[in-house]
MOPAC internal coordinates of N, CA, C and O (Angstrom, degrees):
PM7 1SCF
backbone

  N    0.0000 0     0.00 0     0.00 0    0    0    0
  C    1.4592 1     0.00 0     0.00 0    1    0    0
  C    1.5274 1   107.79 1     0.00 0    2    1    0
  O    1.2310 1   129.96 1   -37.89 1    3    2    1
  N    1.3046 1    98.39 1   142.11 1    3    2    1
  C    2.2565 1    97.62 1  -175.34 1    5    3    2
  C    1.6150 1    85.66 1   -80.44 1    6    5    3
  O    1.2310 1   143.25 1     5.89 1    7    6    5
  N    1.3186 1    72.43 1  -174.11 1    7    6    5
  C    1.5757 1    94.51 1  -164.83 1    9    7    6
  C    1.8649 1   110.18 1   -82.44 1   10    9    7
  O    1.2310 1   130.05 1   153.31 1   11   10    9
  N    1.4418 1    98.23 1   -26.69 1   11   10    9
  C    1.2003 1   109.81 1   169.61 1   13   11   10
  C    1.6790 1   135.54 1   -70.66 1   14   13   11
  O    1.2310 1   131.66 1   145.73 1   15   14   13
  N    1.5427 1    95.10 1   -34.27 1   15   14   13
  C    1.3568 1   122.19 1   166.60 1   17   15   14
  C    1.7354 1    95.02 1   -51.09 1   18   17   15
  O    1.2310 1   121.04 1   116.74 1   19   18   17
  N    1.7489 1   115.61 1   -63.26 1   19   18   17
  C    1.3880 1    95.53 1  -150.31 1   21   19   18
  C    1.4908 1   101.09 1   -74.71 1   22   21   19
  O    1.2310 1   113.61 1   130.70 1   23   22   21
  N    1.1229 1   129.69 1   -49.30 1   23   22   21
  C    1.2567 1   139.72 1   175.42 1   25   23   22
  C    2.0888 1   118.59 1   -36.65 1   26   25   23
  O    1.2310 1   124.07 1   174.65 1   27   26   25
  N    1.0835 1   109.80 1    -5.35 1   27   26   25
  C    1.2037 1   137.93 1   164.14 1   29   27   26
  C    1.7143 1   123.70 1   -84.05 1   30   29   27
  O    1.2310 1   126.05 1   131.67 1   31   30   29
  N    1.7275 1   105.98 1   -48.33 1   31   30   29
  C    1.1433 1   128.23 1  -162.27 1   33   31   30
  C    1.4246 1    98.02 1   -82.21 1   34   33   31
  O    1.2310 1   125.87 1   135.83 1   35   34   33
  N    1.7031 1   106.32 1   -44.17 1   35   34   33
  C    1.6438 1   112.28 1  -172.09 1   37   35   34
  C    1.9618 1   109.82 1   -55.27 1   38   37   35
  O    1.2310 1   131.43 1   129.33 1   39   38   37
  N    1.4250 1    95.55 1   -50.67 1   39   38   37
  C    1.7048 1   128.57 1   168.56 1   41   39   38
  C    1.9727 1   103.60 1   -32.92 1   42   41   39
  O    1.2310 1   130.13 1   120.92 1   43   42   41
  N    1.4376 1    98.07 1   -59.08 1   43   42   41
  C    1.3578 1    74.45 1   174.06 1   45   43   42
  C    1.1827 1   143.06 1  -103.67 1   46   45   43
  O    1.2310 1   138.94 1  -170.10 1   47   46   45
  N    1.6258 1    80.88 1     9.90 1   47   46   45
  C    1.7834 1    95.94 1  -178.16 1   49   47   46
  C    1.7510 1   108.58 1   -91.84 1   50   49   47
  O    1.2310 1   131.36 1   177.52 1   51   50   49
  N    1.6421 1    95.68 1    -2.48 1   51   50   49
  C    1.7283 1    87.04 1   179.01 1   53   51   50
  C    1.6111 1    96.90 1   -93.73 1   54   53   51
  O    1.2310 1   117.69 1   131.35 1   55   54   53
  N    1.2823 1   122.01 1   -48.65 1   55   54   53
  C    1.2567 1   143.00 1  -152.30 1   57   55   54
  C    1.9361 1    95.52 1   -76.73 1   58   57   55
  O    1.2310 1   106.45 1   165.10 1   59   58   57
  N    1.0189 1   142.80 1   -14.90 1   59   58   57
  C    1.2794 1   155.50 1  -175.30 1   61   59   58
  C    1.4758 1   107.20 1    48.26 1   62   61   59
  O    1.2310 1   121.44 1  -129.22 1   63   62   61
  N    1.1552 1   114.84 1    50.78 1   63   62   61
  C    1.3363 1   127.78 1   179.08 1   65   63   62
  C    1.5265 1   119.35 1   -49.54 1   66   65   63
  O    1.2310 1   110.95 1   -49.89 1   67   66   65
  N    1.5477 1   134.63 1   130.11 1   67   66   65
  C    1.5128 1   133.36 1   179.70 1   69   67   66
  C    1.3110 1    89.20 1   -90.66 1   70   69   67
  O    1.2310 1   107.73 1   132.73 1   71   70   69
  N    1.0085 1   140.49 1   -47.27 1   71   70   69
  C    1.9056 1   124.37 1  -154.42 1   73   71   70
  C    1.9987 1   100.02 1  -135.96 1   74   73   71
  O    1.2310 1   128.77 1   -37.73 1   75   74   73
  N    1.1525 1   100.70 1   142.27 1   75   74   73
  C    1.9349 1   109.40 1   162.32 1   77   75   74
  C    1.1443 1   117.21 1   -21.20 1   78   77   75
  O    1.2310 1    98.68 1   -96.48 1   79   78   77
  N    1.6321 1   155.86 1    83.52 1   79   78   77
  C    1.2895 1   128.56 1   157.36 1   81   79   78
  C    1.3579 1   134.45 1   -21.23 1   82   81   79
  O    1.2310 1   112.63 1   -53.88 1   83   82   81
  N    0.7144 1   131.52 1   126.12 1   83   82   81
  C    1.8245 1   135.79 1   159.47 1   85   83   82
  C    1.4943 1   119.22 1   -96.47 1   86   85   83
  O    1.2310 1   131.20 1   -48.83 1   87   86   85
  N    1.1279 1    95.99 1   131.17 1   87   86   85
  C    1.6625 1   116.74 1  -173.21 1   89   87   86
  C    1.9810 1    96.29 1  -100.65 1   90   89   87
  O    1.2310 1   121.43 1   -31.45 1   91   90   89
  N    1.2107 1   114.87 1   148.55 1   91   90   89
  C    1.2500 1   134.04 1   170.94 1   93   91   90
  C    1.8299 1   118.08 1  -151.17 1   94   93   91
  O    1.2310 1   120.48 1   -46.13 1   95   94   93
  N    1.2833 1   116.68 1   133.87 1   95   94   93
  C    1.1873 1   137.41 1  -164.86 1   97   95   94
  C    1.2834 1   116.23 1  -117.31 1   98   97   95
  O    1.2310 1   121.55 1   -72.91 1   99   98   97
  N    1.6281 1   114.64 1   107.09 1   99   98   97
  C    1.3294 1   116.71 1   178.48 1  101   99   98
  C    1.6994 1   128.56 1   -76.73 1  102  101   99
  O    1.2310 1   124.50 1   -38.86 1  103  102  101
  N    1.0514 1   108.96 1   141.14 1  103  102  101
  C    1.8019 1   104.93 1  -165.30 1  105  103  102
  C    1.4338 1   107.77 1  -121.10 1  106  105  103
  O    1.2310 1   120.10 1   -26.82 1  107  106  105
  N    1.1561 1   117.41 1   153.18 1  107  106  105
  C    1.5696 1   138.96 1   173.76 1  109  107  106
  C    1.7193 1   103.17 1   -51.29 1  110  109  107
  O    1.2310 1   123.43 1   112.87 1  111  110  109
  N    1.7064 1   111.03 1   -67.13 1  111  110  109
  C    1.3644 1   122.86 1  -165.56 1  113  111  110
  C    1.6626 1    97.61 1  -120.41 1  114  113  111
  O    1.2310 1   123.07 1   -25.53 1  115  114  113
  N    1.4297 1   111.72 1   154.47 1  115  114  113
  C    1.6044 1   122.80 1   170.72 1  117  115  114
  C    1.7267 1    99.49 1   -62.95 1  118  117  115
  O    1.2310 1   119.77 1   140.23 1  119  118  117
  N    1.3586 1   118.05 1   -39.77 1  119  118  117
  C    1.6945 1   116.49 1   177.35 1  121  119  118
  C    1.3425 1   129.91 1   -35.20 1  122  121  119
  O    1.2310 1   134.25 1   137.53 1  123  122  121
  N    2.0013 1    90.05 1   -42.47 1  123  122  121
  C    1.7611 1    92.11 1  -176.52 1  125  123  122
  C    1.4692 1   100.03 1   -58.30 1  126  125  123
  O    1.2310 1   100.08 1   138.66 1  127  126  125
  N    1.6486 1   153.65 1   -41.34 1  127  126  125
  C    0.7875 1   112.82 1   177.05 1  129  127  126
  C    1.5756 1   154.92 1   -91.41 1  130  129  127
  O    1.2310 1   123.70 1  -143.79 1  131  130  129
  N    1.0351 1   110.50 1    36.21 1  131  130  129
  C    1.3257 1   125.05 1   179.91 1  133  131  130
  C    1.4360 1   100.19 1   -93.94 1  134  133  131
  O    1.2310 1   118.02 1   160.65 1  135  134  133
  N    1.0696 1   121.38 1   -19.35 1  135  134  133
  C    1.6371 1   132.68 1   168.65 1  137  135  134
  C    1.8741 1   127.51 1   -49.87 1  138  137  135
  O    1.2310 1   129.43 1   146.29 1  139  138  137
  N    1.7893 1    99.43 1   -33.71 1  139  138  137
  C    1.1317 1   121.38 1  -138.33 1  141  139  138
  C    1.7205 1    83.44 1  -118.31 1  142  141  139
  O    1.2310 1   123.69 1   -50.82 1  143  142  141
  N    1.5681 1   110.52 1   129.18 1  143  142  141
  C    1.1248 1   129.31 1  -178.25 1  145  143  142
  C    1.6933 1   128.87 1   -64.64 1  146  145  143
  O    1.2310 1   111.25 1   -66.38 1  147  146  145
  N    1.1888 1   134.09 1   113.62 1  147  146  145
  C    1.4370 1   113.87 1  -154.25 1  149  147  146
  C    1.5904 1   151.70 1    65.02 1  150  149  147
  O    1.2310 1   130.93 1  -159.08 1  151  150  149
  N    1.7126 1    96.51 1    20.92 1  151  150  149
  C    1.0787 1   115.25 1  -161.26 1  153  151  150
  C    1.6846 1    96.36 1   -71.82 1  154  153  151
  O    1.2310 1   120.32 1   -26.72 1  155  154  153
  N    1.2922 1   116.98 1   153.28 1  155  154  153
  C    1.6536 1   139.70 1   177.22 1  157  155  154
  C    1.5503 1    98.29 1  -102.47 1  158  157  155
  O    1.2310 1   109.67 1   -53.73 1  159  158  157
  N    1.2760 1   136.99 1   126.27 1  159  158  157
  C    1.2532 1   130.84 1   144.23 1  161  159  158
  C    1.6682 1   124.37 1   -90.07 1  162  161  159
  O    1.2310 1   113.69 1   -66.88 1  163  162  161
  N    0.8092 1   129.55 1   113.12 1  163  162  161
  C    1.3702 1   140.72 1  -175.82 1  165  163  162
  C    1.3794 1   120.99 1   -90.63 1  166  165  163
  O    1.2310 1   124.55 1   -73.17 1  167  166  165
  N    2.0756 1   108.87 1   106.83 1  167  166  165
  C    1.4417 1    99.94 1  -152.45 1  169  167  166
  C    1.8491 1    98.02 1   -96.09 1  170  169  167
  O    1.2310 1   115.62 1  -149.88 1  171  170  169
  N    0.8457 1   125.92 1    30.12 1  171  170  169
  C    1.4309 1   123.57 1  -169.04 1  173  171  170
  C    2.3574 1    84.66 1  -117.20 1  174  173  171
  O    1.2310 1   133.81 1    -5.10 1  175  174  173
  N    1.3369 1    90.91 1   174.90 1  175  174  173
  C    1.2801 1   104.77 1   172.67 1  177  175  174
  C    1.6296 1   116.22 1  -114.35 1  178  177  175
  O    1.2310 1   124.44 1   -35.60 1  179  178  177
  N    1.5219 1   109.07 1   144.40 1  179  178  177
  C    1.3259 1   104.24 1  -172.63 1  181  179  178
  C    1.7080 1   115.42 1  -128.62 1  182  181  179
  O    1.2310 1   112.34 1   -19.90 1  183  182  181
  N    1.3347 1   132.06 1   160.10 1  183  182  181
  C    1.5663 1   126.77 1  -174.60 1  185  183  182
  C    1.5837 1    95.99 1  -116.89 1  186  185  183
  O    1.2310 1   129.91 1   -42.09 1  187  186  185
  N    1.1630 1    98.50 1   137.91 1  187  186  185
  C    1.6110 1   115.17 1  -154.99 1  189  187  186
  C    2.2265 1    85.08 1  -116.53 1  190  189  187
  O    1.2310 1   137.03 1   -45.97 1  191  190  189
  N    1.0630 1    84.62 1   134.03 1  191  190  189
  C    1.6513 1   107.06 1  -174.18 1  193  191  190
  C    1.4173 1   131.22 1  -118.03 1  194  193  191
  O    1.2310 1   120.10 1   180.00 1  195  194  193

Protein backbone atom coordinates (compact mmCIF):
# COMPACT_ATOMS: atom_id res chain seq x y z
CA UNK A 1 0.00 0.00 0.00
CA UNK A 2 1.62 3.73 -0.92
CA UNK A 3 1.93 5.81 1.53
CA UNK A 4 -0.87 7.80 0.33
CA UNK A 5 -3.26 4.99 0.13
CA UNK A 6 -2.71 4.48 3.93
CA UNK A 7 -2.76 7.94 4.96
CA UNK A 8 -6.16 8.20 3.19
CA UNK A 9 -7.53 5.02 4.87
CA UNK A 10 -6.41 6.38 8.43
CA UNK A 11 -8.43 9.87 7.19
CA UNK A 12 -11.42 8.02 6.91
CA UNK A 13 -11.27 5.86 9.48
CA UNK A 14 -10.77 8.84 11.91
CA UNK A 15 -13.16 11.21 10.23
CA UNK A 16 -16.04 8.32 9.88
CA UNK A 17 -16.54 9.10 6.47
CA UNK A 18 -19.99 7.64 4.44
CA UNK A 19 -18.67 8.20 0.83
CA UNK A 20 -14.78 8.88 -0.93
CA UNK A 21 -13.85 12.52 -0.64
CA UNK A 22 -13.03 14.33 -3.75
CA UNK A 23 -10.43 16.79 -4.03
CA UNK A 24 -10.70 19.55 -6.86
CA UNK A 25 -8.06 22.10 -7.98
CA UNK A 26 -8.61 25.53 -9.03
CA UNK A 27 -6.62 26.87 -12.12
CA UNK A 28 -5.54 30.16 -13.65
CA UNK A 29 -6.45 28.89 -17.44
CA UNK A 30 -8.92 25.87 -18.71
CA UNK A 31 -5.31 24.72 -20.56
CA UNK A 32 -3.71 23.73 -17.34
CA UNK A 33 -5.87 20.94 -17.69
CA UNK A 34 -5.13 19.14 -20.57
CA UNK A 35 -1.72 18.94 -18.91
CA UNK A 36 -2.90 16.74 -16.09
CA UNK A 37 -3.02 12.95 -16.44
CA UNK A 38 -6.46 11.26 -16.25
CA UNK A 39 -8.37 14.11 -15.87
CA UNK A 40 -12.51 13.50 -15.65
CA UNK A 41 -14.46 16.41 -17.01
CA UNK A 42 -17.71 16.70 -15.39
CA UNK A 43 -20.49 18.03 -17.66
CA UNK A 44 -23.23 18.63 -15.07
CA UNK A 45 -22.68 21.50 -12.38
CA UNK A 46 -21.76 21.04 -8.84
CA UNK A 47 -22.06 23.16 -5.18
CA UNK A 48 -18.89 22.98 -3.45
CA UNK A 49 -19.33 23.02 0.55
Amino acid sequence: MSAWSKISEELKSILHLKTEPVAFRRMEKAEELAEIKNVMRVKRGFTYC
